[in-house]
C-alpha positions as CSV (number, residue, x, y, z in Angstrom):
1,X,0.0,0.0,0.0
2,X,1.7,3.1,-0.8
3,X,1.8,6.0,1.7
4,X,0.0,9.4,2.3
5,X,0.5,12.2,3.7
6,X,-2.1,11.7,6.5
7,X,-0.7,8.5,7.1
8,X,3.0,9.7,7.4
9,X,1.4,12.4,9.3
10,X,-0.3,10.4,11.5
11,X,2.5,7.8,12.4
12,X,4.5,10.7,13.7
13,X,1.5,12.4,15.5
14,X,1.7,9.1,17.3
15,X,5.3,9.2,18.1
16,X,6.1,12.1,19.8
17,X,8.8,11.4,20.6
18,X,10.0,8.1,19.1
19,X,10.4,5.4,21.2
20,X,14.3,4.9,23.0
21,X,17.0,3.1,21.3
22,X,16.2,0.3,22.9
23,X,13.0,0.5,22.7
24,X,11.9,1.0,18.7
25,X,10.4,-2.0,17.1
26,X,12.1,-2.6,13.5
27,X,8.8,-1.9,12.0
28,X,8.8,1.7,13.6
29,X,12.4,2.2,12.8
30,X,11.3,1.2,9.4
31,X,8.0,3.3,9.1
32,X,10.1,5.9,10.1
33,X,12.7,6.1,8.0
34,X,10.1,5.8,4.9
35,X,8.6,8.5,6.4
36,X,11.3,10.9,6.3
37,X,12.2,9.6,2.7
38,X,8.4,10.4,1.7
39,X,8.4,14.0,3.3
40,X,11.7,14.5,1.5
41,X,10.8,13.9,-1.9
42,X,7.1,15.3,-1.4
43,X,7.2,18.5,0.9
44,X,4.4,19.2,3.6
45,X,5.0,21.9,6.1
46,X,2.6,20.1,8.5
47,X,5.7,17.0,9.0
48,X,8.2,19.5,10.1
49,X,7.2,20.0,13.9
50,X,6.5,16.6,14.0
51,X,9.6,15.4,12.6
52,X,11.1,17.9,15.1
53,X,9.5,16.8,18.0
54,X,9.8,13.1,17.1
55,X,13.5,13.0,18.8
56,X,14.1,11.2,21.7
57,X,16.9,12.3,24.0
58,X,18.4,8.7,22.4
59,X,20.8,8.6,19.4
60,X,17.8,7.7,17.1
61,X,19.7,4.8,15.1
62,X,21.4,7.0,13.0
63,X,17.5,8.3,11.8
64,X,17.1,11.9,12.9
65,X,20.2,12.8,10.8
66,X,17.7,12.3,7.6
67,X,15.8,15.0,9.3
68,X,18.1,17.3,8.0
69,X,17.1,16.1,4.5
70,X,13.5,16.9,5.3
71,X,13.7,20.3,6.7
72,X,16.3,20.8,3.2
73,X,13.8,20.0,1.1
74,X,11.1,22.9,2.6
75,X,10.9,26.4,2.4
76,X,13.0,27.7,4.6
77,X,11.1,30.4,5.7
78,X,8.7,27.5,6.9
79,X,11.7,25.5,8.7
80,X,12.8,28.5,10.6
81,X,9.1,29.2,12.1
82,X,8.9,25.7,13.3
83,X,12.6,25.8,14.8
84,X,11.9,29.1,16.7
85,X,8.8,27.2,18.4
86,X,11.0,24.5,18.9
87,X,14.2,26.4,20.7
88,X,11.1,27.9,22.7
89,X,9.6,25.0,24.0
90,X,11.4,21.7,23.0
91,X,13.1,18.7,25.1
92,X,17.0,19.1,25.5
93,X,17.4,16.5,22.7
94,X,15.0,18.6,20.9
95,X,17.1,21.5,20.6
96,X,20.1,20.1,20.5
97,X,19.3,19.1,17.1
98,X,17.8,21.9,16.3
99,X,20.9,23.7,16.8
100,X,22.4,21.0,13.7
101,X,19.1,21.7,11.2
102,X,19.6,25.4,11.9
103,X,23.0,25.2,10.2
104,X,22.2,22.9,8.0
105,X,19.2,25.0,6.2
106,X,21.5,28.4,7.1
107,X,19.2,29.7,9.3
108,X,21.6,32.0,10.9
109,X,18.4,34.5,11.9
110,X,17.8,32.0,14.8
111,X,21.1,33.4,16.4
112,X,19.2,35.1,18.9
113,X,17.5,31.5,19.8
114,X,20.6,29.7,20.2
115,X,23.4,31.7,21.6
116,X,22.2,31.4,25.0
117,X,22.3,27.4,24.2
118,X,26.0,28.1,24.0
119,X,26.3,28.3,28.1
120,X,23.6,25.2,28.6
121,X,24.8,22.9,31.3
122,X,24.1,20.0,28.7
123,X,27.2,19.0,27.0
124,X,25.3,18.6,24.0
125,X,23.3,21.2,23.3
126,X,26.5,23.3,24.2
127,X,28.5,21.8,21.7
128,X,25.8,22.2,19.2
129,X,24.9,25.8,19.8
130,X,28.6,26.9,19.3
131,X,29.0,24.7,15.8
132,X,26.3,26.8,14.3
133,X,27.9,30.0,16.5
134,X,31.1,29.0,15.2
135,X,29.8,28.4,11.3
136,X,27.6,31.3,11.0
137,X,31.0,33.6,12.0
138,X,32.9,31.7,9.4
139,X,30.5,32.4,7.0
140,X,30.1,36.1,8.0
């Protein structure tokens, strides 16, 4: 059966966030991943605060790096909107990629958002706050 939108949709509605590393079933992992490859090749702003908000504070399995490939494949006007909301109200894993998509789509207008990331006690987030810091200067 192929996939739609509201299905896609759905599926993620549902997982919110996505369940831990050691908790994903293959078939979700799976679903997933086909997910991300549908919303790349057929662009819905309505899947980018869910695929946002669909990390864990896991690794993901190597999946939420094809996020980037989502949010790439948008307006980026739209991306930015949905990663302001995100910075605002996100998990720690939440905006620790955030910080990762934000470079990746050049949204260096969300420097506001993520310089006071830069001092987070979370190693993580940290790090990833000063890469995009540290990019968007080199790119300057």
């Amino acid at each position: 059966m192929a996939m739609t939108s509201d299905d896609a949709l759905t599926f993620l509605l549902g997982h919110q966030p996505m369940p831990s590393d050691w908790d994903i079933t293959d078939e979700e992992a799976e679903t997933f991943s086909a997910i991300l490859e549908y919303f790349e090749a057929h662009p819905n702003p309505r899947c980018l605060p869910l695929c946002m908000r669909s990390v864990s504070d896991d690794t993901g399995l190597g999946i939420y790096q094809h996020i980037k490939l989502v949010l790439m494949s948008h307006e980026t006007n739209d991306v930015v909107v949905h990663l302001r909301d995100a910075f605002r109200d996100g998990t720690d894993g939440v905006k620790s990629w955030c910080c990762e998509w934000a470079a990746d789509v050049g949204a260096w207008e969300l420097e506001d958002e993520i310089q006071p990331l830069s001092d987070h006690p979370d190693e993580e987030i940290r790090e990833a706050a000063r890469n995009f810091l540290e990019l968007k200067e080199e790119l300057a």
